[in-house]
C-alpha positions, 0 to 999 in steps of 0.5 A: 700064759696061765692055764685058763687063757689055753684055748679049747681044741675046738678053738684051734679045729675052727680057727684051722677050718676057717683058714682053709675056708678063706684060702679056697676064697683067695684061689676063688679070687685069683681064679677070676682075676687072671681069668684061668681056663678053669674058670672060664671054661665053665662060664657061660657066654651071659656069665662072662659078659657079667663078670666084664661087666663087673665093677672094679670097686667089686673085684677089689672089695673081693680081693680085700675080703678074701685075703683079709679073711685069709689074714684074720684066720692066720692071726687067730692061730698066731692068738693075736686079738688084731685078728677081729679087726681084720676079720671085721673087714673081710665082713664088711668088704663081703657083705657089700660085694655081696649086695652087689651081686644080688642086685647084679643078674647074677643070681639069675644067671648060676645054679641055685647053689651059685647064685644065691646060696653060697653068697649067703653062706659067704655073708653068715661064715664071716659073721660068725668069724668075727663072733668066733674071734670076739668070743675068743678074745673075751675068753683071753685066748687071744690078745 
């Protein structure tokens, strides 16, 4: 490794955010998908009847984003450039649940913040991850 493939530190401050980012995206998912009083607690009876409602093609495009994104984030710290490809699928599979959820009642049935604003920031963070990572492997910092 020669001293111009080292990654900056702000390389390894997003990579380490964009890990914690995604892992508090897999205990969202493991927080719906084993139904915990935590979450359920706090769901109105519409909101449940909603998330029931929820086709398994979504729960699993969920499942594949997040833990997808999660191992993007982990090859980015490992410098390994498989990390786009990974963080390319957490994109898509995000994106299109996503899409779902604003055609879905969803929206109508959660807090501005729920509804609509973090499933934007959802779509926008795992962009700029394969934006982040495509940028890296191009400055060599990861191969």
């Amino acid at each position: 490794m020669t001293e111009s493939n080292k990654p900056a530190i702000w390389f390894w401050i997003v990579s380490i955010v964009a890990l914690l980012w995604n892992l508090m995206g897999v205990n969202a998912y493991i927080q719906q998908a084993y139904r915990t009083e935590a979450v359920m607690s706090q769901l109105t009876t519409e909101q449940i009847a909603l998330l029931d409602a929820r086709p398994a093609w979504v729960t699993a495009l969920f499942a594949i984003a997040v833990f997808a994104g999660a191992l993007g984030c982990l090859l980015l710290l490992l410098r390994k450039k498989l990390a786009t490809s990974v963080l390319i699928l957490s994109f898509l599979t995000a994106t299109i649940q996503q899409i779902w959820w604003f055609t879905s009642d969803g929206p109508s049935l959660m807090d501005q913040f729920s509804g609509t604003i973090m499933p934007i920031m959802i779509i926008v963070v795992c962009a700029l991850l394969v934006w982040f990572s495509r940028t890296s492997a191009a400055k060599g910092w990861i191969s």
